[in-house]
C-alpha positions, 0 to 999 in steps of 0.5 A: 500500500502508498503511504498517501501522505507522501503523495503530492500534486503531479504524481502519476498513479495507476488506478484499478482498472488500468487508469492513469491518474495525476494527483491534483490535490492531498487532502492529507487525511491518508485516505484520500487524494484529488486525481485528474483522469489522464487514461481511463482505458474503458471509456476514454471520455472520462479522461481529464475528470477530476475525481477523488481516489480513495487509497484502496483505488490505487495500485502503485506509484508510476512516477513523482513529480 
C-alpha cells in the first residue's frame, strides 16, 4: 500500500482498472487524494475528470513529480 501522505500534486498513479491518474490535490487525511483522469482505458471520455481516489483505488506509484 502508498503511504498517501507522501503523495503530492503531479504524481502519476495507476488506478484499478488500468487508469492513469495525476494527483491534483492531498487532502492529507491518508485516505484520500484529488486525481485528474489522464487514461481511463474503458471509456476514454472520462479522461481529464477530476475525481477523488480513495487509497484502496490505487495500485502503485508510476512516477513523482
Amino acid at each position: 500500500m502508498i503511504d498517501l501522505m507522501t503523495l503530492k500534486p503531479g504524481d502519476r498513479l495507476l488506478l484499478q482498472k488500468g487508469i492513469v491518474a495525476e494527483v491534483t490535490e492531498n487532502m492529507g487525511d491518508g485516505q484520500w487524494v484529488e486525481a485528474k483522469l489522464i487514461e481511463v482505458p474503458d471509456s476514454p471520455g472520462d479522461a481529464g475528470a477530476v475525481e477523488l481516489c480513495h487509497a484502496q483505488d490505487i495500485v502503485k506509484l508510476l512516477n513523482r513529480s
